[in-house]
C-alpha positions in Angstrom: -84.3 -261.8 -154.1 -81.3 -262.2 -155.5 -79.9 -262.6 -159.2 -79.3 -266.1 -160.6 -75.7 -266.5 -162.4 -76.9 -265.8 -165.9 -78.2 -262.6 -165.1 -81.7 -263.4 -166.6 -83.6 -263.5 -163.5 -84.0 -263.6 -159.8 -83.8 -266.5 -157.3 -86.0 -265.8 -154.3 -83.8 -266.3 -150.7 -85.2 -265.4 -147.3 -81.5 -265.5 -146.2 -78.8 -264.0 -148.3 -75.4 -264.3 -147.3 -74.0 -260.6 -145.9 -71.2 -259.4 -148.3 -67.7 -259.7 -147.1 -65.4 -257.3 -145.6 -63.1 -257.4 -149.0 -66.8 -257.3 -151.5 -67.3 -254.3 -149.3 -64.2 -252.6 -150.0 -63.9 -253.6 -153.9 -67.8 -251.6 -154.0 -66.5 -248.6 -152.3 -63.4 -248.7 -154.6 -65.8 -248.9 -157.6 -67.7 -245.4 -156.0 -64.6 -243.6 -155.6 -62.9 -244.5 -159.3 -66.4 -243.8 -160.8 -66.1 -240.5 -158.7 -62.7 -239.5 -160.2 -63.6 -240.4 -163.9 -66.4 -237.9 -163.3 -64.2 -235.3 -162.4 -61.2 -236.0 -165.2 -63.6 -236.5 -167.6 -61.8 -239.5 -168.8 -61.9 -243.2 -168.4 -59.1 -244.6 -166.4 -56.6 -247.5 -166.8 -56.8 -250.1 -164.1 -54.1 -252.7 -162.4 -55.5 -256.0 -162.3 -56.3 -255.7 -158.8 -58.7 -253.0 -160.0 -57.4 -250.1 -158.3 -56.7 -246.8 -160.2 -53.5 -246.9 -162.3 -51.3 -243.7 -161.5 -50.3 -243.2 -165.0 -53.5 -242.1 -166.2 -54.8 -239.9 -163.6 -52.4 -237.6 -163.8 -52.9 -234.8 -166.1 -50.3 -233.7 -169.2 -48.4 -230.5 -168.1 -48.8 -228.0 -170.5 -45.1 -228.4 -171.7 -46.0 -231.6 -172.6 -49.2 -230.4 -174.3 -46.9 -227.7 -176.6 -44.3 -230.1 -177.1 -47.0 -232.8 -178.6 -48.2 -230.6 -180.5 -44.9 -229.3 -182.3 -44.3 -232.8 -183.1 -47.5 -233.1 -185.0 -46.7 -230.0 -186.8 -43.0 -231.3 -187.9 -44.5 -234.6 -188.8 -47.5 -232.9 -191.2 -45.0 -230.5 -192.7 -42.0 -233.5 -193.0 -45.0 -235.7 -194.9 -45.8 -232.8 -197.1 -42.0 -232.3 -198.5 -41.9 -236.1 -198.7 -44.9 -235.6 -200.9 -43.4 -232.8 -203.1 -40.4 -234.4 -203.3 -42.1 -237.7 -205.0 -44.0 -235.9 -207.2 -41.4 -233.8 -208.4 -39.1 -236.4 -209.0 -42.1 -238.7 -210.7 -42.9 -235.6 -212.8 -39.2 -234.9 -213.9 -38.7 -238.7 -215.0 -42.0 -238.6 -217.2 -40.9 -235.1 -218.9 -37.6 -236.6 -219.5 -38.8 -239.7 -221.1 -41.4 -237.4 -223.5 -38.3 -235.1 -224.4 -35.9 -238.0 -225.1 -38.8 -239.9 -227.1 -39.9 -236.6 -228.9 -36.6 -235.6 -229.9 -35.5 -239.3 -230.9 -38.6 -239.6 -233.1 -38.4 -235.9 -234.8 -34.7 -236.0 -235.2 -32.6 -239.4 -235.9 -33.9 -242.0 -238.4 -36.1 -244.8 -237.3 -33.6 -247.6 -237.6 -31.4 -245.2 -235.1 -33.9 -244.7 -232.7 -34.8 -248.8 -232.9 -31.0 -249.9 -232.1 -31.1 -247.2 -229.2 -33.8 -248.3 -227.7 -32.9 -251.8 -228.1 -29.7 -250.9 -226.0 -31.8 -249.1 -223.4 -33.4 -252.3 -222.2 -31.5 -254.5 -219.5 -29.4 -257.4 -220.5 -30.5 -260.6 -219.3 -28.0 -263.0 -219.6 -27.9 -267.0 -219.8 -27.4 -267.8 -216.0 -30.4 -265.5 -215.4 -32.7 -266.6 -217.9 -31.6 -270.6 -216.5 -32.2 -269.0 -213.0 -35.9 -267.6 -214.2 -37.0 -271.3 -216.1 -35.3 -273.8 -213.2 -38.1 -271.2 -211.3 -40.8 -271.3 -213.5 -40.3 -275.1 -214.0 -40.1 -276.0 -209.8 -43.5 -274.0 -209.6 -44.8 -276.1 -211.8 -44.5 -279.2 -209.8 -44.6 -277.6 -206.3 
């Protein structure tokens, strides 16, 4: 008996054909890689002729393994000063906004604090707002 091509049943042969001398060898192959993944304890990479790619059955020396590992160290403690750094620098823009809003408010006049503020915002000028409603006006029609 042998299995039909879709796998869902067998065909019944009094005479199957012998496997080949190469069908032979790709079996034994198979043996011998499921042999070493046993040992490594790994799964390993394969050329497209099926035989055992070098690169993954050799094992990390332990230079390698210390060396890996001092990079993940620097990256974790480079991320966490990245992270300080952005919160420090959000947390010094928001103080600095309250203090120059609290002390405008509690200490100038209202119409003072109006015309500085109105000075604070950017200035748009007449090519840029032609710029902005040629945009608005093409995605309109587009």
């Amino acid at each position: 008996m042998i299995p039909n091509e879709d796998n869902t049943g067998y065909i019944e042969k009094k005479n199957p054909k012998p496997l080949s001398e190469r069908q032979l060898k790709k079996i034994d192959n198979e043996k011998k890689i499921k042999e070493q993944e046993v040992e490594l304890g790994k799964k390993l990479y394969r050329t497209k002729k099926g035989t055992v790619d070098m690169r993954s059955k050799n094992n990390r020396t332990q230079a390698q393994i210390d060396n890996s590992k001092r990079l993940v160290e620097l990256n974790k403690k480079r991320a966490a000063d990245r992270k300080l750094e952005k919160e420090k620098k959000m947390k010094s823009m928001i103080s600095d906004e309250v203090k120059d809003s609290m002390i405008d408010v509690v200490t100038k006049p209202i119409q003072q604090v109006k015309k500085e503020r109105a000075e604070r915002k950017p200035v748009i000028t007449q090519e840029q707002q032609q710029a902005y409603n040629f945009k608005q006006h093409k995605n309109l029609f587009c």
